[in-house]
C-alpha positions in Angstrom: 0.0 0.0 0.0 2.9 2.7 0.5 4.4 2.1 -2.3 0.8 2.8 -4.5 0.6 5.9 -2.0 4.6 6.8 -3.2 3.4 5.9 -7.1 0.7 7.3 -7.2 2.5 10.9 -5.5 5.3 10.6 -8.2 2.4 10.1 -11.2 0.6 13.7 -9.2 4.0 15.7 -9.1 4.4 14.7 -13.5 0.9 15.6 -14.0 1.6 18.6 -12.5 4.9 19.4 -13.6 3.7 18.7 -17.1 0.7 21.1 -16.6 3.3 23.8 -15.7 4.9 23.1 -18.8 2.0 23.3 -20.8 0.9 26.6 -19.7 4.5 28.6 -19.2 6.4 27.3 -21.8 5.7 28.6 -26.0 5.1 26.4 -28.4 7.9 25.0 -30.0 10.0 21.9 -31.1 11.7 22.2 -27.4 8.3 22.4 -25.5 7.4 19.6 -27.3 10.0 17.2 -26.9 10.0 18.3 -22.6 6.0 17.7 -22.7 7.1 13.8 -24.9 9.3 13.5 -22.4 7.2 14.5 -19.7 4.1 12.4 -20.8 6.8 8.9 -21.1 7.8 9.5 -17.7 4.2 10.0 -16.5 3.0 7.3 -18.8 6.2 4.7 -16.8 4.8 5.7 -13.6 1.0 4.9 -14.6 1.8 1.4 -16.0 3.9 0.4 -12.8 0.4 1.5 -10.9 -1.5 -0.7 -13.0 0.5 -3.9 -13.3 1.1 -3.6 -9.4 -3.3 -3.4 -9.0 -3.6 -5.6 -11.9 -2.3 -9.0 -10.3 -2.8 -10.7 -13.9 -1.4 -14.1 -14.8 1.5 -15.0 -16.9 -0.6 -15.7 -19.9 -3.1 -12.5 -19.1 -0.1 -10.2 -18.7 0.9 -10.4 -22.3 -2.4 -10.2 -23.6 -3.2 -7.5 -21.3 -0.4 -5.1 -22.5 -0.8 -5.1 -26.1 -4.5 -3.9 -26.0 -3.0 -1.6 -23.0 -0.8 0.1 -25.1 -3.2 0.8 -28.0 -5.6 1.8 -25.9 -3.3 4.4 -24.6 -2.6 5.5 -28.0 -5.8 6.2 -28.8 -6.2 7.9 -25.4 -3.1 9.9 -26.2 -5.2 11.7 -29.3 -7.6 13.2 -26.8 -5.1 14.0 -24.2 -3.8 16.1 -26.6 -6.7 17.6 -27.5 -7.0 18.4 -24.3 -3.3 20.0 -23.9 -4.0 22.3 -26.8 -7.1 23.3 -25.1 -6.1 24.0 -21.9 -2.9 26.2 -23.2 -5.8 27.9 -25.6 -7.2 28.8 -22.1 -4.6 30.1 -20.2 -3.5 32.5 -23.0 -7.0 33.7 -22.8 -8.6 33.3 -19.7 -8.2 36.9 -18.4 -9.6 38.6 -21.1 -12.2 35.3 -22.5 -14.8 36.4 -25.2 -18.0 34.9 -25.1 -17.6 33.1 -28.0 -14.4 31.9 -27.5 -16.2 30.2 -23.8 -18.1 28.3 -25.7 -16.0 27.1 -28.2 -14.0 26.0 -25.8 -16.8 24.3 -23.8 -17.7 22.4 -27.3 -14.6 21.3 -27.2 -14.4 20.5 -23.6 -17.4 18.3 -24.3 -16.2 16.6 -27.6 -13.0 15.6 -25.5 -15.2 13.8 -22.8 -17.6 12.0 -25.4 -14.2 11.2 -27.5 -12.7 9.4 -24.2 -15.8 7.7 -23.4 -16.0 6.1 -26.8 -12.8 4.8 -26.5 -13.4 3.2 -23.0 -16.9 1.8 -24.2 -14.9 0.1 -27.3 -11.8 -1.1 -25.0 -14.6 -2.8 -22.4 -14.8 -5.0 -25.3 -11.1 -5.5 -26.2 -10.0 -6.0 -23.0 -13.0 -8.6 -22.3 -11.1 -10.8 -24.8 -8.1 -11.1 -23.3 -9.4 -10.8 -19.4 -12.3 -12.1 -17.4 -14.4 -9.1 -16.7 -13.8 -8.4 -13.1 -10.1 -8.0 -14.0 -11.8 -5.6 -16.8 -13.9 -4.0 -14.4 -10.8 -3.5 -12.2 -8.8 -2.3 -14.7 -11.5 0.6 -15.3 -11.4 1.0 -11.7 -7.4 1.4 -11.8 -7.9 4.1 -14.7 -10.8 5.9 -13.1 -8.5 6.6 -9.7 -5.7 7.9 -11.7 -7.7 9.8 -13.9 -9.4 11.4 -10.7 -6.7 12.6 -9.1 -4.8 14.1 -12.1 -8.4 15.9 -12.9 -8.4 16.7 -9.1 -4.6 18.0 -9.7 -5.4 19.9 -12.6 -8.9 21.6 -11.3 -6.7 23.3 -8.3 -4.2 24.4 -11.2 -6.5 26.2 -13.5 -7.8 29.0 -12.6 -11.7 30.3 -13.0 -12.6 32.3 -15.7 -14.7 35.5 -14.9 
């Protein structure tokens, strides 16, 4: 249990660290490669989390990590998404035009039904190479991190007005 506590603190100081970069840093080919860099090391830290809650069998953990690592692919798209928005944001959020609120709200929302489509289609994946209450866990696993890097990022960002 301490060392999920000491994982899951290392995954929270990335997340944040790569928020910082996202926001302070321009955009260029050397904010890109720190935020690559940034999201491997984040992305390290999040697999060692879930093979640790995991507990899958020889023959499951194979299996188990190629679908893993396509679905994080496909949950990379929307993460980026989600990094471009978020810098469009804090460029903008002292001074945010109505229109530009609720394009970014669209967004917001096109994000959220982007990442649910991909979890709805990965129930399915995963189901073929896990029983489903190592599924279920695994969503379990995902919806924890997830939580507290949205928890993270919520005290981050501040409120437009």
């Amino acid at each position: 249990m301490e060392r999920w506590g000491r994982l899951t603190g290392k995954m929270i100081t990335l997340g944040i660290w790569m928020l910082g970069v996202m926001i302070y840093m321009p955009s260029n080919a050397y904010a890109d490669d720190i935020l690559d860099l940034t999201r491997q090391a984040l992305q390290s830290s999040k697999r060692e989390i879930i093979r640790k809650g995991m507990k899958l069998s020889e023959k499951e953990n194979s299996a188990f990590w190629i679908v893993y690592s396509s679905y994080e692919a496909e949950k990379a798209l929307v993460t980026d998404r989600a990094i471009k928005m978020i810098a469009a944001y804090t460029e903008s959020f002292n001074n945010l035009s109505d229109e530009n609120a609720k394009a970014l709200l669209k967004e917001y929302l096109s994000m959220k039904d982007a990442d649910l489509k991909i979890k709805k289609a990965y129930i399915e994946k995963f189901g073929e190479v896990l029983p489903p209450k190592k599924v279920f866990r695994f969503f379990q696993i995902e919806n924890k991190l997830e939580s507290i890097l949205n928890i993270q990022l919520a005290t981050e960002m501040p409120l437009v007005w």
